[in-house]
N, C-alpha and C positions, 0 to 999 in steps of 0.2 A: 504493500500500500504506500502512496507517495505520502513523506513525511511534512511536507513544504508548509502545510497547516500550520504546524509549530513554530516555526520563523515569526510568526506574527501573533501571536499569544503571549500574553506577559502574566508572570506569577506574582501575586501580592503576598510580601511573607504576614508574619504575624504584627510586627515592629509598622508595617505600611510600604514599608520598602515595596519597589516595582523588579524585578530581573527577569531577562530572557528566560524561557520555558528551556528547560536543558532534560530530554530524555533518558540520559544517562543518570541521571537523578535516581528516576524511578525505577531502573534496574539497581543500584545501591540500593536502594530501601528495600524492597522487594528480597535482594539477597543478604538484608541485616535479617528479615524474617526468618527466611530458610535456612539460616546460622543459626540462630536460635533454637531453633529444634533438632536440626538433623545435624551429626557428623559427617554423615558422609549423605551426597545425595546428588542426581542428574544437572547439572546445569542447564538442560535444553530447558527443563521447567519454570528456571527462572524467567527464560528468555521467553518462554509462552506467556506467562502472566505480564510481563512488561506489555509481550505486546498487545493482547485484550485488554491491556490499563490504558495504552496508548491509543488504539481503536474506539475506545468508551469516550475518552475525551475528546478525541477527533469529530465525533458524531455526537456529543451531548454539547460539547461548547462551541459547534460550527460559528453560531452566530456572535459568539462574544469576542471581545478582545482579551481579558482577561480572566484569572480563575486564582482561587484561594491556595493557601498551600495546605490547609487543611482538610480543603476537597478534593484535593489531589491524592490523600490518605484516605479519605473515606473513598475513593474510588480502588485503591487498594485492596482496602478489606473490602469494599462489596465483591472485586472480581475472585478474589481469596474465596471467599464466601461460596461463590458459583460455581468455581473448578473446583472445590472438595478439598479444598487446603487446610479444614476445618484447625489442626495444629499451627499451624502458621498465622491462620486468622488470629486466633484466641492470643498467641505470643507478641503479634504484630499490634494486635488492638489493645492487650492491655502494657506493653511497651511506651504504644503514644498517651496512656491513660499514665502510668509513672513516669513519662518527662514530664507532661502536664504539673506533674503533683510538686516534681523538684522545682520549676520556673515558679509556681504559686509559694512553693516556703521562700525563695528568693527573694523573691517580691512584695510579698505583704511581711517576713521578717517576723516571721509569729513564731515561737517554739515549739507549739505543738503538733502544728504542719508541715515545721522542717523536722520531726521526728518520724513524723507521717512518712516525708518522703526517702529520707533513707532508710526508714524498715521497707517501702515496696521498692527499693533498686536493689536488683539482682539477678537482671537479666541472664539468666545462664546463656553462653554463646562464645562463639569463636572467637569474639573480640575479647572475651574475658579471658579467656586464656593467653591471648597475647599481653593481655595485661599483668600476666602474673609473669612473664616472659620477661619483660622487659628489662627486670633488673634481677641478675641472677641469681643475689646475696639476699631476697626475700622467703620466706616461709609461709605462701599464701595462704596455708592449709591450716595454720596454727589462729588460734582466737583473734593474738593483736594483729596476725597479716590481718585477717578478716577484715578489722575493725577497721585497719588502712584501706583495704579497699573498697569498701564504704566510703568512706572518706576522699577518697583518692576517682572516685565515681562522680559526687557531688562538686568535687574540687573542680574536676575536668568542664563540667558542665557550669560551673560559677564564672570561669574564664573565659569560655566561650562565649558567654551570654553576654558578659560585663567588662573583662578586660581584654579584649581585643578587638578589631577591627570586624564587622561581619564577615570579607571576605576574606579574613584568616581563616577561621573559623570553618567557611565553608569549603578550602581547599584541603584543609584536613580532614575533614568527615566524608568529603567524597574520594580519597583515596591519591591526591595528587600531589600533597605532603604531608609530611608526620612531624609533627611537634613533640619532640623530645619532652619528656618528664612533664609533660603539661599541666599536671594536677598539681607542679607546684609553682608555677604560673604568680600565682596570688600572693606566695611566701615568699617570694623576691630572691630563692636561696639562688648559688651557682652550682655546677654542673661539678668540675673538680679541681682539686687542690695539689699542689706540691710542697708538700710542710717542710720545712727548712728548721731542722728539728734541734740544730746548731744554737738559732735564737733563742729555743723553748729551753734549751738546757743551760745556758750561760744564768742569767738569773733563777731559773726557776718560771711558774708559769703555773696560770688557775684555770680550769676549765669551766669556770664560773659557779661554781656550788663550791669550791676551795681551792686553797693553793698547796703546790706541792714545791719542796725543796732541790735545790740542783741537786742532778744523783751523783752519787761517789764510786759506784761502781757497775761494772759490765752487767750485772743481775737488772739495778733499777733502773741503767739506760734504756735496758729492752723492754721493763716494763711500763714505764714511762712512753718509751716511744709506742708501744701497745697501745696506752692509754689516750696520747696526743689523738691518733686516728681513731681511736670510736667517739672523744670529742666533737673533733673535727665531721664526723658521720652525722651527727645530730644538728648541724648544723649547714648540710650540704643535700642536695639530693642526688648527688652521682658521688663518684671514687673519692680516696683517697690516698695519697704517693707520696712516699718517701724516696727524693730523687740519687741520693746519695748515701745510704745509710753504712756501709763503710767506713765512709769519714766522719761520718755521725757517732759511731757505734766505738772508732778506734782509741779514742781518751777515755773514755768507762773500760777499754782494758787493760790501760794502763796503770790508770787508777788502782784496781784490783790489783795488777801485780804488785806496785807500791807498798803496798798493805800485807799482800802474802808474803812479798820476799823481806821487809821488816818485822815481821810475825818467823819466820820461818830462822833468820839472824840472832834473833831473839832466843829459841829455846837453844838452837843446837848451841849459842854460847853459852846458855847456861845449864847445856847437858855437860859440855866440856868442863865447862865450871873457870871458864877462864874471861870472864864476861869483866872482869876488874884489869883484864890486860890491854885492854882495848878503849878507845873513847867513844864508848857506843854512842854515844848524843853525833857524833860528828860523823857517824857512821851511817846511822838517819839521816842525817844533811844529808849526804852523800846520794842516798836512794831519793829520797824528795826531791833530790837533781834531775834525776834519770830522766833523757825524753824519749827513751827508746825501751821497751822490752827486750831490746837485745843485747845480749850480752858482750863488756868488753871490761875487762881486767882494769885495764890504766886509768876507769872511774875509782877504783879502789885500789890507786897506787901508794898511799900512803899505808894504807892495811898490809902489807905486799912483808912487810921486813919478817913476819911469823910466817913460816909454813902453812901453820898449822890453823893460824887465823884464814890464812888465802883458801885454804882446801875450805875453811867451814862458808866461807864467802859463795866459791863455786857452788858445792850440796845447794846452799841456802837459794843460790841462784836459780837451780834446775828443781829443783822442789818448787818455788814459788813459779817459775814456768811453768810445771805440768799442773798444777793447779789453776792457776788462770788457764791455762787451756780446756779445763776441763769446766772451771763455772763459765766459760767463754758457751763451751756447747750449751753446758744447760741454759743459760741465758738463751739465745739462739733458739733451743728448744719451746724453753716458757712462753717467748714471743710467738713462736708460730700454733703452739695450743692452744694462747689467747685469744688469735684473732682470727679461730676455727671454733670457740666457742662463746669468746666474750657477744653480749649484744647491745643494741642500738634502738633507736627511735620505736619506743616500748616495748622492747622486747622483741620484732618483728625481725628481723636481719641481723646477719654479724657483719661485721663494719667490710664493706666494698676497698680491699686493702691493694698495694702493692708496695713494691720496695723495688729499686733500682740499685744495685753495685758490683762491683766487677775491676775498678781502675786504682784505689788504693794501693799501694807496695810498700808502704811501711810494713812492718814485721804487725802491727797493732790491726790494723786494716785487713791483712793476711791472713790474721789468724778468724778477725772476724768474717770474713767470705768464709774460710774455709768450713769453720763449724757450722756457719749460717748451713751452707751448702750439706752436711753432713747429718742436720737433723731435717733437712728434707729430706733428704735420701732415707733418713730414719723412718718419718711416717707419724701419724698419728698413736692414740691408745693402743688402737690394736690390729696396728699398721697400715692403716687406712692413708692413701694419698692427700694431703693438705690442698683444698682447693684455692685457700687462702693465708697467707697475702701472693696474690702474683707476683714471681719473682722473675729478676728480668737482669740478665748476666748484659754486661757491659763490653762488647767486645774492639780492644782498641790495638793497632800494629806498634810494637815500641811495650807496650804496657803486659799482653797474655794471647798474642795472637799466634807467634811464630814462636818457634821448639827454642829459640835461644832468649824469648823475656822475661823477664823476671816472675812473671806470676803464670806464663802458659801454664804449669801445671795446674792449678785453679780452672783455668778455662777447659783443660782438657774433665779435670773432677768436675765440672760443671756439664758438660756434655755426657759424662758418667750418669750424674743423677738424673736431669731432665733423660735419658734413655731409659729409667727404672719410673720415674714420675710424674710425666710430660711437662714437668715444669723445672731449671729456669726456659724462659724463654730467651731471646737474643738480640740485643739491640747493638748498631753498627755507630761508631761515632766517628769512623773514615768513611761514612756514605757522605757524596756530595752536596747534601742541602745539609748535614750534621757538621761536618769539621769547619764549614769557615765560623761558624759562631762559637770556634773552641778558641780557645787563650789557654796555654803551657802554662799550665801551676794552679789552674783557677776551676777548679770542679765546679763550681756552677754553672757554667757554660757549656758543659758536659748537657749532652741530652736525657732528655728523662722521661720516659714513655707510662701513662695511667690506664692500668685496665689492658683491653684488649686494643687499645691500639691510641689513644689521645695525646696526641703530642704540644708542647708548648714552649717556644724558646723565642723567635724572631718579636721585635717589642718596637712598635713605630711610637710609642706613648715612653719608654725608658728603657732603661740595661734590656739588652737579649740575655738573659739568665731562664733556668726553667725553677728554680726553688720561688716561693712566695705569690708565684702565680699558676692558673689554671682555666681551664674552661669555662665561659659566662652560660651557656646554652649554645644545642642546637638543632636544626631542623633538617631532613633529608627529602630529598626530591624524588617522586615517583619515575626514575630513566624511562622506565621502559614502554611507560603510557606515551611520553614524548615518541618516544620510537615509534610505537605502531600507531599513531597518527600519521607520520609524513612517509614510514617505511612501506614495501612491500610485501609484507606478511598477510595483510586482509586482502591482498588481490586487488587492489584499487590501482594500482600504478605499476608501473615495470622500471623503475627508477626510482631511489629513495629521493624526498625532496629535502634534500638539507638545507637549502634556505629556510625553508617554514620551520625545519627541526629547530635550527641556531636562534629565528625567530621567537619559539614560543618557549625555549630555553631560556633566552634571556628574559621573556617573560615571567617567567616561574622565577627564579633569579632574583629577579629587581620585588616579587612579589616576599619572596621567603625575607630576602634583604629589611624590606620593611616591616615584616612582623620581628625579624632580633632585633631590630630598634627599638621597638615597640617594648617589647619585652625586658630591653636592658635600658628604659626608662623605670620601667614598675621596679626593677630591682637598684636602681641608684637612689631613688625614693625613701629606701629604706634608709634605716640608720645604725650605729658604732652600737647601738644598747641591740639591736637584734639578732646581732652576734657576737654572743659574746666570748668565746675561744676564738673562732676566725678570725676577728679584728680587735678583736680585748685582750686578746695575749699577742696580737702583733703577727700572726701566722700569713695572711695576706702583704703582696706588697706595698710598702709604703705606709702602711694602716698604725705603725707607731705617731705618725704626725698628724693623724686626723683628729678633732675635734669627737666631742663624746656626743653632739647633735648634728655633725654635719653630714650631710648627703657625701652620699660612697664613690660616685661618679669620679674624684681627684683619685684614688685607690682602683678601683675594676675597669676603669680604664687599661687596665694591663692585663685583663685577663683578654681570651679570644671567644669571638661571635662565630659559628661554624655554620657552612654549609655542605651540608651531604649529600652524596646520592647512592643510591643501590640498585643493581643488577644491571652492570655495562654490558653483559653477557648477552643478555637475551636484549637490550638495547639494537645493540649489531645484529642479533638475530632477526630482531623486525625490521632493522633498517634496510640489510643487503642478506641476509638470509644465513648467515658465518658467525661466528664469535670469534674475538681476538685470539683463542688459541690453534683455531682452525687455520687461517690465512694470515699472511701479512699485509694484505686488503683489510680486513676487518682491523686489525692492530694499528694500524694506519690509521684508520676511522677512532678507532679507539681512545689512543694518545692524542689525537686534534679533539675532541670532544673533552676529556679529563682535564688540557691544557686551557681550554675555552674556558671550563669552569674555575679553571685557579686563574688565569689570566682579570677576569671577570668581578672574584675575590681582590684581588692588587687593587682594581681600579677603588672598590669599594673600598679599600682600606688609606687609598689616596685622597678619597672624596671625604672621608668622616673622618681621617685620625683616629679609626678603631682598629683595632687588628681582623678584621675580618681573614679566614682561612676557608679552604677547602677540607673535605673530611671525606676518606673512604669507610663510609657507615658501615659499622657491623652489622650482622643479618639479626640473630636475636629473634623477637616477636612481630619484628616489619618486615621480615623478608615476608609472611604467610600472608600480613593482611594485606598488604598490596597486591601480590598474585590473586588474591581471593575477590577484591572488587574488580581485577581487569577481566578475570575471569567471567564475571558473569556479566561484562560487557559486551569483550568479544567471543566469550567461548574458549575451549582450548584449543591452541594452538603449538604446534610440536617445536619445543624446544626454547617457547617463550612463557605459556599460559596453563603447559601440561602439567607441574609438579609444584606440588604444595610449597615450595619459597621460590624468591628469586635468587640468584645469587649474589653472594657476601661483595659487595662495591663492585672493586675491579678486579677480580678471581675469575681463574679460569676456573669454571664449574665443576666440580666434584667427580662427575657423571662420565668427564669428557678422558679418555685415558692418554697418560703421556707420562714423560717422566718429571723427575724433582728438576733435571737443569733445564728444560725446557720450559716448564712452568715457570719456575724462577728468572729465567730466561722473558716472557714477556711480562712476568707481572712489575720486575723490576723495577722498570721503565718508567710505571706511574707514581713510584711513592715521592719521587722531587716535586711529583705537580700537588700531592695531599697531603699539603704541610701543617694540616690540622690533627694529623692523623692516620695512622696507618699500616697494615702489617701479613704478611703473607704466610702461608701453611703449606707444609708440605707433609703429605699422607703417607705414613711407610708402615709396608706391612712385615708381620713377623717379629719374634724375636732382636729389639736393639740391644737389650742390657749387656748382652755377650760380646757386642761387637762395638765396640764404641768410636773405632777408625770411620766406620763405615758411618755412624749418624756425626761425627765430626767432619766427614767430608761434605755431608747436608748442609753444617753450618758454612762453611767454607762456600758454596754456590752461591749461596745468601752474599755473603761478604763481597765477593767476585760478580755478583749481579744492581749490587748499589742496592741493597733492602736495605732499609729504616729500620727495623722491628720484621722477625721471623718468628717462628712457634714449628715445631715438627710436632704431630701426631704419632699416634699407633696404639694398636691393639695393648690394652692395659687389664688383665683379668683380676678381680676381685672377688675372692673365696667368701660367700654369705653368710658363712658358720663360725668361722673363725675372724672374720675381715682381712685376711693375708692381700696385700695388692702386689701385683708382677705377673708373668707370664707361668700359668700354668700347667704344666704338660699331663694333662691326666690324673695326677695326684699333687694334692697342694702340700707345698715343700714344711707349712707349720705344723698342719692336724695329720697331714695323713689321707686326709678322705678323698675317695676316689670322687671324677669327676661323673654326677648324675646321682650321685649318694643323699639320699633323705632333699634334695632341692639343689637347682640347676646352677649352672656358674652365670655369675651375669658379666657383661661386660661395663666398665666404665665410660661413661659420656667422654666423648671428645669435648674440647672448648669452646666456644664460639663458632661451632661449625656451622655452613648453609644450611645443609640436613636436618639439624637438630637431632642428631644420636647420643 
């Protein structure tokens, strides 16, 4: 039937507002119903009911110009009604009956109506599942998620309505982009943090219910720095990174030594009983000196004229070294138990954590990687892999890269454990958009990657440093709806139109552009008393010189506004019918479209003085809901609309087989233009823990491909009886029990995969 009717129809929202009649519309709504009920079910269905809703209107409003949008809902459920949707109906109708009832608590501001309306939001559906998706470190399933998501429902729906633009708002709901953390929209928080944990431990530091004293030793560093980050969690709504903690972590074991090897001085003189031969007061000076845990004679050359005092000297030495080494791990350990069980924002999550290091070569630093590193490898209780804090090895040529640096062996025990734990991960600070912001001696300058891939350094507002700043918010752009618009996947054309694509890209663009403004007003708004760790202990940049009333804007100025996109993959697929891993056509197409968007970003960040960045969005809970509204637009389509996600940014797709250097090989290429963020995976199957040449040569592509940030995958079995995690052959190497004994082996989730395995 010819659609042309529509061109000339205008929708009156609720507000009075007039807008173009947009049919795609009513295919979204239509398929928020049939999410709500079914898991799995036909897409041709939805596309019948569009179009008997489209047909209904066509021949009931010939004569008008305009129609309500609420009668565009009641024509919904009557056509529901008719084709025996009878579940769909009843989900759909009393759906619009609980928005209603949230806009009325909003509105009239009465408390018994906004009670009203979060006991009936509870839409069971698709989208609620991506909502629990969204951020990994939540526990939807427990009371307080619940409570959050309640909360987190109303929240969404309070910003829409009130704090944004209408047609923000509207390009989110229909699938064209996604607003990050939206439901905290209203709380002004940011996105994520780089704590510079250096500041918090020189004075001491309160996380606003008390203050805690500077620590004295490698135990209270780590617990402290524990504590900094679920602070810090309660006061953010994404990650939290510690960009350095190496150098963070290395005078807390110094400290400790100090203590041990004057403790250890202590008895063996007054086992020898010759404590009256010596000036032990001067002998303490001495250790109080030390700036090194490493040992050298000619600090206690004065002691030197007794044997016998020199030989208790040495003991006293190597006792009080293996002991720091050893509260060195436990520390190391405590930390990473902490923030596998400690919780946050009531109990709902454990703190969204990371840690960064790898570049230290003090003997202090040294020992702290290596323990850090060894009670990963260690494991939880009952040896359970630690999902958190994500750990993220530093990989630098000169520092632990090649077989003659000082710390390779570190890097090489570091590629040891991530092959038993999938974690550390890898970040490159000789890739070309990381080393010119590096300065020789100055670790803040060093890159520091949050989470699965967030990066923050370049600074048009002050220092390029990554400590004390982080992410303000961001938004990702639905690629691949652009694509099958101007592409040839629907059969419309034999030719992609890239004018109209670059066209309506920058449109979207300039659209997202003005909603982070938007949004990083409502959060300058705020003020120094609303955060009180963040900006009350100084944890943000600059935030010691702000005033206790002033607007945040002089401060968050240096965090960065992101724009995302997701699934470049099937982008190409609609556009010329290839994905970048197929051809070097597509890849060519590929890199001029990712360059467009960072190119795009620059100007933005010229025009405003913000740091505006590009972001290779992670997949998460948006890869499913995008595919799922283009889906029941245009149907499935092979290779673009067929499987349940899009792919993760600019990833060669999962599905698509090749090897780790080929992959690496094109994905490299993009992470210079995603300086928001960004990070590639490479899939290996089998046994690594045995081979550890073999998943070092993995990192090594990476390094040799210009990757930003890397992660390798692989099969990780975890025994359900015992929790043993590693690779198990038939019989789990703790209990004993054969595989298929009394309940199956499961295997453990990959990370931030496209899949979602």
């Amino acid at each position: 039937m010819d659609r042309e009717f529509f061109n000339d129809i205008t929708v009156v929202k609720r507000s009075g507002q007039r807008v173009a009649f947009n049919p795609t519309k009513v295919a979204i709504a239509v398929k928020k119903g049939f999410d709500s009920v079914y898991e799995d079910y036909d897409e041709k269905n939805v596309n019948k009911v569009k179009e008997k809703v489209l047909d209904y209107i066509e021949k009931e409003y010939k004569d008008r110009k305009t129609i309500g949008v609420e009668d565009v809902s009641d024509v919904i459920e009557e056509v529901l009604k008719k084709m025996k949707y009878d579940d769909v109906y009843e989900s759909f109708k009393g759906y619009r009956e609980r928005r209603s009832a949230s806009r009325e608590a909003f509105v009239e501001k009465q408390q018994h109506k906004f009670v009203k309306a979060i006991e009936s939001l509870g839409l069971k559906s698709a989208a609620e599942e991506n909502t629990k998706r969204e951020n990994a470190n939540v526990d939807g399933d427990g009371p307080m998620g619940t409570m959050l998501h309640f909360g987190s429902t109303v929240s969404k729906e309070f910003a829409k309505a009130y704090l944004m633009d209408a047609k923000y708002a509207r390009a989110h709901d229909e699938g064209m982009i996604h607003i990050h953390d939206l439901d905290f929209w209203a709380m002004g928080t940011t996105t994520c943090t780089q704590i510079d944990l250096n500041k918090l431990f020189k004075n001491g530091f309160s996380t606003g219910h008390g203050y805690l004293r500077t620590p004295n030793s490698i135990s209270s560093y780590s617990a402290l720095a524990a504590i900094a980050i679920q602070s810090n969690q309660n006061e953010q709504h994404g990650g939290q990174s510690i960009p350095a903690f190496d150098y963070y972590m290395a005078p807390g074991v110094l400290k400790t030594f100090k203590k041990e090897f004057k403790q250890e001085l202590l008895e063996l003189l007054d086992f020898e009983e010759i404590r009256e031969l010596v000036n032990f007061d001067r002998m303490i000076e001495t250790v109080d000196k030390l700036s090194s845990i490493e040992f050298d004679m000619n600090d206690f050359q004065e002691f030197t004229q007794s044997k016998k005092v020199e030989e208790i000297v040495k003991v006293a030495y190597e006792n009080a070294f293996q002991k720091t080494d050893r509260s060195t791990f436990q520390a190391m350990e405590a930390f990473i138990h902490n923030l596998n069980t400690m919780h946050s924002r009531a109990g709902a999550q454990v703190p969204f954590s990371s840690v960064n290091f790898g570049t230290d070569v003090s003997p202090e630093g040294r020992m702290v990687i290596k323990n850090y590193l060894l009670a990963t490898e260690e494991g939880l209780g009952h040896g359970e892999t630690p999902i958190f804090p994500i750990s993220i090895f530093k990989v630098k040529e000169g520092i632990n890269y090649n077989k003659e640096d000082p710390s390779y062996d570190l890097f090489r025990l570091a590629c040891r454990v991530s092959a038993k734990r999938l974690f550390p991960n890898f970040s490159f600070l000789d890739s070309s958009f990381n080393k010119p912001f590096l300065v020789p001696g100055d670790f803040n300058t060093e890159v520091g990657y949050m989470g699965c891939r967030t990066r923050v350094l370049a600074n048009v507002c002050g220092p390029s440093v990554t400590p004390g700043r982080g992410n303000l918010s961001f938004t990702s752009i639905n690629l691949p709806r652009i694509g099958l618009k101007h592409g040839i996947a629907l059969g419309e054309r034999e030719k992609a139109d890239m004018k109209g694509f670059y066209q309506e890209l920058d449109e979207v663009m300039d659209l997202v552009k003005g909603q982070l403004l938007q949004r990083f007003e409502c959060q300058c708004s705020k003020s120094k008393a609303n955060f009180k760790f963040l900006l009350g202990s100084h944890v943000w940049l600059n935030s010691e010189k702000l005033d206790d009333h002033a607007k945040l804007r002089t401060v968050l100025k240096h965090g960065t506004l992101s724009i995302g996109f997701i699934g470049l993959a099937e982008t190409l697929k609609a556009l010329i019918g290839e994905h970048h891993g197929e051809s070097e056509k597509a890849q060519k197409l590929g890199l001029e479209i990712v360059k467009h968007m960072r190119e795009r970003c620059d100007q933005y960040t010229e025009e405003y003085n913000l740091n505006f960045t590009c972001l290779a969005t992670p997949a998460e809970g948006l890869s499913g809901r995008f595919v799922a509204i283009d889906r029941s637009i245009y149907g499935k389509l092979k290779g673009i609309t067929d499987r349940d996600y899009y792919t993760n940014s600019f990833h060669v797709p999962v599905y698509y087989k090749t090897t780790a250097k080929h992959k690496m090989e094109v994905e490299g290429k993009y992470h210079k233009y995603t300086n928001a963020g960004h990070i590639s995976y490479v899939e290996l199957d089998g046994d690594t823990v045995n081979n550890v040449d073999a998943f070092e040569s993995v990192v090594r592509i990476m390094h040799d491909n210009d990757i930003g940030y890397g992660a390798i995958n692989h099969p990780v079995d975890r025994d359900p009886v015992c929790g043993y995690v590693g690779v198990i052959k038939d019989v789990c190497p703790r209990c004993g029990r054969h595989e298929g004994e009394g309940v199956e082996m499961e295997k453990v989730n990959c990370y931030d995969c496209e899949c979602g395995r």
